[in-house]
C-alpha positions in Angstrom: 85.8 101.3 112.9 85.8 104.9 111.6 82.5 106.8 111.7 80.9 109.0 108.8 78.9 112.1 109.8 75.3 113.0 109.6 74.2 114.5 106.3 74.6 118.3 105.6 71.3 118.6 104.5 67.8 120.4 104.8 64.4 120.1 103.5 65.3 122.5 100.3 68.1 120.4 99.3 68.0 119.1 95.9 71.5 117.6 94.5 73.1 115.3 97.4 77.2 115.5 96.8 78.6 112.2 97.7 82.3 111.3 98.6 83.4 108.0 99.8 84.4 108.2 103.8 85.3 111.6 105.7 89.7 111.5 105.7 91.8 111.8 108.5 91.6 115.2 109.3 87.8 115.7 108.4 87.0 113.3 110.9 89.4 114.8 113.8 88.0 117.9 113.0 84.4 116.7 112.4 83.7 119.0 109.4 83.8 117.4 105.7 86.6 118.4 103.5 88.7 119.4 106.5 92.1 118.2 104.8 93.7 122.2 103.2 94.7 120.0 100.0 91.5 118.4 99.3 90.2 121.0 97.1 87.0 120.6 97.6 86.1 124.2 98.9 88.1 125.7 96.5 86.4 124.0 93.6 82.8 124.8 94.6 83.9 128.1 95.8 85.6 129.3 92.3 82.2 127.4 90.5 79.8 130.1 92.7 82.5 132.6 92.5 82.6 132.9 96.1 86.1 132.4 98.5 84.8 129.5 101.0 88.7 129.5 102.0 88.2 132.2 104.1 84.9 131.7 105.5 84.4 129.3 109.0 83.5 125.6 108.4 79.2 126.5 109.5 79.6 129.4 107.2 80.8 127.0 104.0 77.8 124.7 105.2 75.6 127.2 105.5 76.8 128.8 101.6 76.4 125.1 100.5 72.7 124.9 101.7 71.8 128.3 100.4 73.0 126.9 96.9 70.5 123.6 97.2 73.4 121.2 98.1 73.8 118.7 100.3 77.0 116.9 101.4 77.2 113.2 102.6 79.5 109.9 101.8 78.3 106.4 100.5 79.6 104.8 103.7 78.5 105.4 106.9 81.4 103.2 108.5 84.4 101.6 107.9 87.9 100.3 108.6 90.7 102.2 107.4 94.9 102.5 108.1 95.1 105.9 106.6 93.2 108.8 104.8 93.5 107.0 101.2 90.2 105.2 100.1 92.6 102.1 99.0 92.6 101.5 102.3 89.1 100.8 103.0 87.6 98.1 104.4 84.4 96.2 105.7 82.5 99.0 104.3 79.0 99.6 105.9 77.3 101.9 103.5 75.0 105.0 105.1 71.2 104.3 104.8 70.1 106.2 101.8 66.4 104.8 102.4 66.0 106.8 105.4 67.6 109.9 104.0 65.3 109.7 100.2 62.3 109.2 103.0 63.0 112.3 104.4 64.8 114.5 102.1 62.2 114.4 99.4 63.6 116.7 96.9 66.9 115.5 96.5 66.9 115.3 92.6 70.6 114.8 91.7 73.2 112.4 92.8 76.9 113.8 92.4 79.2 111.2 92.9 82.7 112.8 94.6 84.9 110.0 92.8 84.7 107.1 90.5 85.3 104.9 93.9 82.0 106.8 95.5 79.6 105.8 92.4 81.5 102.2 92.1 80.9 101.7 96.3 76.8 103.1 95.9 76.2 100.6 92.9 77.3 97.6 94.9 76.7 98.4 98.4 73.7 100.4 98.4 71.7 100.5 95.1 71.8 96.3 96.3 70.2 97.1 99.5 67.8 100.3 99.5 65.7 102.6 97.7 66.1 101.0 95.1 62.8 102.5 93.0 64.2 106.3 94.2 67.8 105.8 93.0 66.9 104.7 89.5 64.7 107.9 89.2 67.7 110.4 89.9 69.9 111.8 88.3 73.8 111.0 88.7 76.8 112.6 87.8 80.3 111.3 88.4 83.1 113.7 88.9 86.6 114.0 89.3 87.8 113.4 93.2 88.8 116.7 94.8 90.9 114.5 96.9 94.4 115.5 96.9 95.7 112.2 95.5 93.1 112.4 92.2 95.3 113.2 89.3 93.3 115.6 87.6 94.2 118.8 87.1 92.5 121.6 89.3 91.3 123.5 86.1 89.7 120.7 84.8 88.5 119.6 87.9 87.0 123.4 88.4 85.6 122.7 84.6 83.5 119.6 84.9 82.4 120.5 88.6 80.6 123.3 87.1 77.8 121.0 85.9 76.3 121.6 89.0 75.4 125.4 88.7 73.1 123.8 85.7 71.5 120.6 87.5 
């Protein structure tokens, strides 16, 4: 079974960024987004106008705090062959309960994916919090995984909702 990674999160965090399951690379490294062509960093660092590329991984997590997000993934383990999210299975999805219990001012869910927002409706909005989750608000985005087929301009464009949530 793979293994997700705590939240990136604080008290002050108030839009919660959600991807499916950290890839390959993310997970030997332990930092999320670790793969060079997810573009990930590169989308929320052209948004805030800021090069994360350059920065270390704590100082993109810190920069992402600062900014009121928090980073986390729908599933907190799984089984998976490769990096691709086709590959998923026996999802076990992260306890969102827990985290709405004690991050209280997370007002925004930004789903990472359609896959991400498909994988919360049926694992998780099934199981927890329910009464919480139907009071947010949620965005679905394009994937900044490197195997989304959206181009990076557009991706850039409809990421940019969340300089306005």
């Amino acid at each position: 079974m793979k293994q997700s990674f705590p939240p990136l999160i604080t008290e002050n965090s108030r839009i919660l960024i959600l991807g499916t399951m950290p890839g390959e690379e993310s997970l030997r490294r332990q930092e999320y987004y670790a793969n060079p062509r997810n573009q990930f960093w590169r989308i929320i660092g052209e948004i805030f106008q800021t090069d994360l590329l350059e920065l270390t991984y704590s100082a993109r997590a810190a920069f992402l705090i600062q900014q009121g997000l928090a980073l986390w993934d729908v599933l907190e383990s799984c089984e998976r062959s490769s990096s691709l999210d086709r590959d998923i299975n026996n999802r076990i999805p992260n306890n969102f309960q827990a985290l709405f219990e004690t991050y209280r001012n997370i007002q925004v869910l930004v789903f990472n994916g359609q896959l991400a927002h498909k994988w919360f409706k049926q694992s998780v909005v099934q199981q927890q919090a329910l009464e919480k989750i139907n009071r947010l608000q949620k965005v679905i985005l394009p994937s900044t995984s490197p195997a989304a087929t959206v181009a990076l301009s557009e991706k850039i464009r409809q990421w940019s909702v969340i300089k306005k949530l």
